[in-house]
PASEBA-1860 file (N, C-alpha, C; in nm, 3 decimals):
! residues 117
1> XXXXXXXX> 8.528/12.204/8.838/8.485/12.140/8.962/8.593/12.040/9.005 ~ 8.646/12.032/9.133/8.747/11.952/9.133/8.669/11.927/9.314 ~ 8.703/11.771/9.342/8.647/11.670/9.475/8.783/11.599/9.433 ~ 8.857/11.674/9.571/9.004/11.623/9.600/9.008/11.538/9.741 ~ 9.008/11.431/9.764/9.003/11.356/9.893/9.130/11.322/9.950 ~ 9.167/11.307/10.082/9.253/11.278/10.148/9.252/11.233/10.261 ~ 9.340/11.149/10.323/9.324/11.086/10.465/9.366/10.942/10.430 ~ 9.345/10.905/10.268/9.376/10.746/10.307/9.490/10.687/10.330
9> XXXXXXXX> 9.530/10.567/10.368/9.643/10.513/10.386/9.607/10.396/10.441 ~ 9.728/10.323/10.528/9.759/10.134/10.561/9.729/10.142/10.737 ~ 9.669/10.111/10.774/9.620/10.118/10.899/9.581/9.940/10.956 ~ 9.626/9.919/11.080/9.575/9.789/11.093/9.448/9.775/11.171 ~ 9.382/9.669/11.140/9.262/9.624/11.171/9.234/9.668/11.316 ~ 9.109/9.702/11.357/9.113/9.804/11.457/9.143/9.961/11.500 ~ 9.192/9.955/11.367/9.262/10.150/11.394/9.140/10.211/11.303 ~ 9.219/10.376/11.332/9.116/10.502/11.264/9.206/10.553/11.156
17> XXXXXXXX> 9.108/10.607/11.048/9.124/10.692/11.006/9.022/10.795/10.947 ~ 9.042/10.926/10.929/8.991/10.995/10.878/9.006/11.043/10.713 ~ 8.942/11.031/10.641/8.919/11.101/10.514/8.868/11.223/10.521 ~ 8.875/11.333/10.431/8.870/11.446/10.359/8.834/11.426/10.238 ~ 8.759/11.536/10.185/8.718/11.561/10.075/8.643/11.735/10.085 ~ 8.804/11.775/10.013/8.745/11.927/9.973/8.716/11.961/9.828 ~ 8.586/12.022/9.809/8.547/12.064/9.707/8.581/12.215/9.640 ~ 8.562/12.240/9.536/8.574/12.332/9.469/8.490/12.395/9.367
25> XXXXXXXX> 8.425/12.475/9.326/8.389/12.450/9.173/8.234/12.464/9.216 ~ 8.133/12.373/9.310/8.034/12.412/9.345/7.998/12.466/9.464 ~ 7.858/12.501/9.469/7.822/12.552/9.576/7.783/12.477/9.702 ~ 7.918/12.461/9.771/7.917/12.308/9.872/7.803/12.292/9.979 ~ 7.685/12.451/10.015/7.626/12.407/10.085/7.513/12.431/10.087 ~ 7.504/12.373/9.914/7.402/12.327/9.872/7.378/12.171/9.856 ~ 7.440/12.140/9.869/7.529/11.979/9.766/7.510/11.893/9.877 ~ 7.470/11.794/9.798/7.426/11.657/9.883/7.538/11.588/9.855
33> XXXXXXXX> 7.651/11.528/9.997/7.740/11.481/9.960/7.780/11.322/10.031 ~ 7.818/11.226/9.947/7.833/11.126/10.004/8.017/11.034/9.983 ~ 7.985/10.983/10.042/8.114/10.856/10.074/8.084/10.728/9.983 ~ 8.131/10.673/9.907/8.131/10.575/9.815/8.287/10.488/9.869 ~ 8.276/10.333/9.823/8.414/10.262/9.833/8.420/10.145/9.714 ~ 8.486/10.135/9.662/8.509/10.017/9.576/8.654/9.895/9.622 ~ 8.594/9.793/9.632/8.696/9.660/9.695/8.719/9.678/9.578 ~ 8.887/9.565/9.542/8.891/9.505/9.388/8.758/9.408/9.412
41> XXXXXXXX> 8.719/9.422/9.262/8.623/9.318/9.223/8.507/9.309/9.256 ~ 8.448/9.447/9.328/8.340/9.447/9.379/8.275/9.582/9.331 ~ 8.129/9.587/9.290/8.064/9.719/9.284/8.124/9.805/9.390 ~ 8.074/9.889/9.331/8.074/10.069/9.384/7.971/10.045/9.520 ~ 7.968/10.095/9.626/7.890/10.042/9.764/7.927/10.218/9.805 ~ 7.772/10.287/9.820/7.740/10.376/9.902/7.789/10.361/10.015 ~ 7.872/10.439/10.109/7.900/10.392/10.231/7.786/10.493/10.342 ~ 7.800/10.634/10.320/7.743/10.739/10.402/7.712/10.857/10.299
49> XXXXXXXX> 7.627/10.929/10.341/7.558/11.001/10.302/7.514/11.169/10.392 ~ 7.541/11.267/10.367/7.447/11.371/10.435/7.439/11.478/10.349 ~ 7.343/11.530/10.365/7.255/11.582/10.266/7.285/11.768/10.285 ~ 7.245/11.871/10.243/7.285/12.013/10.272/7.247/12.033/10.358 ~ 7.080/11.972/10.423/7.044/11.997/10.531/7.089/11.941/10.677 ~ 7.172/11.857/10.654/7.240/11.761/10.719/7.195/11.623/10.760 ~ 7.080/11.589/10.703/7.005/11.448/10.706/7.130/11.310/10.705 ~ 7.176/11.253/10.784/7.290/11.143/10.719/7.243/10.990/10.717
57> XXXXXXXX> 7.288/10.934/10.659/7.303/10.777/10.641/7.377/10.683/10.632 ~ 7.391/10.594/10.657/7.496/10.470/10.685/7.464/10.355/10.609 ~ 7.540/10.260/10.554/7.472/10.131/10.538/7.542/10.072/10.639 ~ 7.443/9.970/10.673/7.451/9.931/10.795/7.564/9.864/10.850 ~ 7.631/9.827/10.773/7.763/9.776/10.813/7.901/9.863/10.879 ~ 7.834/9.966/10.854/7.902/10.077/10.900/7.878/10.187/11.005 ~ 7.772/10.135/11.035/7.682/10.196/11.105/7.753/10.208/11.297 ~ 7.735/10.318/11.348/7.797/10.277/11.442/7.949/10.299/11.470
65> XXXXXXXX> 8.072/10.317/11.379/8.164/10.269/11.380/8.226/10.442/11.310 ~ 8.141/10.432/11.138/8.208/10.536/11.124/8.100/10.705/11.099 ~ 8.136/10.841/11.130/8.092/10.937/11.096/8.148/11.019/10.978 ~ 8.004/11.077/10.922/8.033/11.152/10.850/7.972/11.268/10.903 ~ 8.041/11.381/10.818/8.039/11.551/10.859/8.048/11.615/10.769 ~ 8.020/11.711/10.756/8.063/11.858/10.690/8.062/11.954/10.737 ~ 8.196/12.037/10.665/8.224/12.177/10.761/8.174/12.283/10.623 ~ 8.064/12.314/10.581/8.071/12.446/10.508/8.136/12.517/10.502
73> XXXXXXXX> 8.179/12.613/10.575/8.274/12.731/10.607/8.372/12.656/10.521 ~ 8.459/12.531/10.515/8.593/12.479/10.464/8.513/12.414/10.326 ~ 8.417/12.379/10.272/8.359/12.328/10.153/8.430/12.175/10.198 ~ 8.429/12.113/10.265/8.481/12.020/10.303/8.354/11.883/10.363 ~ 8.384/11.789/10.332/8.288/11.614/10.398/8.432/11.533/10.428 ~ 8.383/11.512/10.565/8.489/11.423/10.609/8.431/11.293/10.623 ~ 8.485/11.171/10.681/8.484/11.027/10.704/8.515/10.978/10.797 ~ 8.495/11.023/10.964/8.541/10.948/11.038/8.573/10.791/11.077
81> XXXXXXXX> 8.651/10.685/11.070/8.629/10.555/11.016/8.689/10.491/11.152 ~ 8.613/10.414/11.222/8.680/10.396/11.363/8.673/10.210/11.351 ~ 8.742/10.157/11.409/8.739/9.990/11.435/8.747/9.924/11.255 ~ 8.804/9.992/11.199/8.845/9.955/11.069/8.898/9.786/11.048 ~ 8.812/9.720/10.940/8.788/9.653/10.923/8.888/9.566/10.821 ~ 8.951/9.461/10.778/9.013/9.428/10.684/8.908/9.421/10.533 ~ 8.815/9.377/10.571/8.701/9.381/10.429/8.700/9.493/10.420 ~ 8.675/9.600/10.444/8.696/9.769/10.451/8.772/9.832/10.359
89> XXXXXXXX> 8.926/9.735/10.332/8.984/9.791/10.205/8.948/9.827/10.088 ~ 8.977/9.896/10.074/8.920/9.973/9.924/8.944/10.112/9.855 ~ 8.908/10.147/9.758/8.906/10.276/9.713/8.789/10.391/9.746 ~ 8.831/10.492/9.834/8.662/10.516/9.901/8.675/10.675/9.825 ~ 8.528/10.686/9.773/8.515/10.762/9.647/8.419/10.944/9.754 ~ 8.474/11.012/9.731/8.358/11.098/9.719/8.252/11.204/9.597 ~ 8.132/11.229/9.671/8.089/11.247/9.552/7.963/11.362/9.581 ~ 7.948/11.452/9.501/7.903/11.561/9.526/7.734/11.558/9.405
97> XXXXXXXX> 7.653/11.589/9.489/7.500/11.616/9.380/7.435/11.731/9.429 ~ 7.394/11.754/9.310/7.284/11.862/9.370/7.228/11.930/9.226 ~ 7.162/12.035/9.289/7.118/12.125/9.161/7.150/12.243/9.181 ~ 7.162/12.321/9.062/7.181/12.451/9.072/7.203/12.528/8.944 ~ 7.089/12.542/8.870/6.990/12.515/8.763/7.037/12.404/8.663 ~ 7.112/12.377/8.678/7.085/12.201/8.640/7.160/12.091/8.707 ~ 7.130/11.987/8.723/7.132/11.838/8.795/7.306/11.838/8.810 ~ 7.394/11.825/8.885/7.497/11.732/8.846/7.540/11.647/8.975
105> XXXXXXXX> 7.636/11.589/8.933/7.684/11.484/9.020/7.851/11.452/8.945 ~ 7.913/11.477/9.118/8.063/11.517/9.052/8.150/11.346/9.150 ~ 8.228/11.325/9.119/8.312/11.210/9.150/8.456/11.300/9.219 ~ 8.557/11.251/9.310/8.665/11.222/9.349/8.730/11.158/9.250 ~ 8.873/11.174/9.301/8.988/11.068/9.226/8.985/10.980/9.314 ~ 8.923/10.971/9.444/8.926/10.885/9.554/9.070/10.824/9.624 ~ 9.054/10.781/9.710/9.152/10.769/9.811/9.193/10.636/9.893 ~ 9.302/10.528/9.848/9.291/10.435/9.893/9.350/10.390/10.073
113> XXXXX> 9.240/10.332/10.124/9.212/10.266/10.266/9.290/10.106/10.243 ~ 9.367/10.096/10.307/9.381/9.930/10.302/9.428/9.920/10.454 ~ 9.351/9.788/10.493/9.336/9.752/10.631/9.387/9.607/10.658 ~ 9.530/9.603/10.718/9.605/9.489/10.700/9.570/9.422/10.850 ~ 9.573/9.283/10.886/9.553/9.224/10.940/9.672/9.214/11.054
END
């Protein structure tokens, strides 16, 4: 199983970027897949969420600003990230769950965002 992400990089406050995250290994459209970010020094923070059926979620700080997607056909969850934030920096993780006769939940090497002032 391999959750290979891409898109991050140094963007200044106010700009976009997009993340990627193509999967491999499972059956992507089955898989409930989400967006994770880690600051230094700070927990792991759910960012977005959508589900196989396509149900999505935001925490609210994000709400508004950035989208998430998936393209089945490409086994692919993207991150649209718009009005990017300097607190925003971080390591933003993706991460794959589901079942398919048994439970798992797969991690990214994740992809670092840093948002300079």
């Amino acid at each position: 199983v391999q959750l290979v992400e891409s898109g991050g990089g140094l963007v200044q406050a106010g700009g976009s970027l997009r993340l990627s995250c193509a999967a491999s290994g499972i059956i992507f459209s089955i898989s409930n897949m989400r967006w994770y970010r880690q600051a230094p020094g700070k927990q792991r923070e759910l960012v977005a969420s959508i589900t196989s059926g396509g149900s999505i979620t935001y925490v609210d700080s994000v709400r508004g600003r950035f989208t998430i997607s998936r393209d089945n056909a490409k086994n692919t969850v993207y991150l649209q990230m718009n009005s990017l934030k300097c607190e925003e920096t971080a390591v933003y993780y993706c991460n794959a769950q589901g079942y398919d006769y048994s439970s798992y939940d797969y991690w990214g090497q994740g992809t670092q965002v840093t948002v300079s002032s």
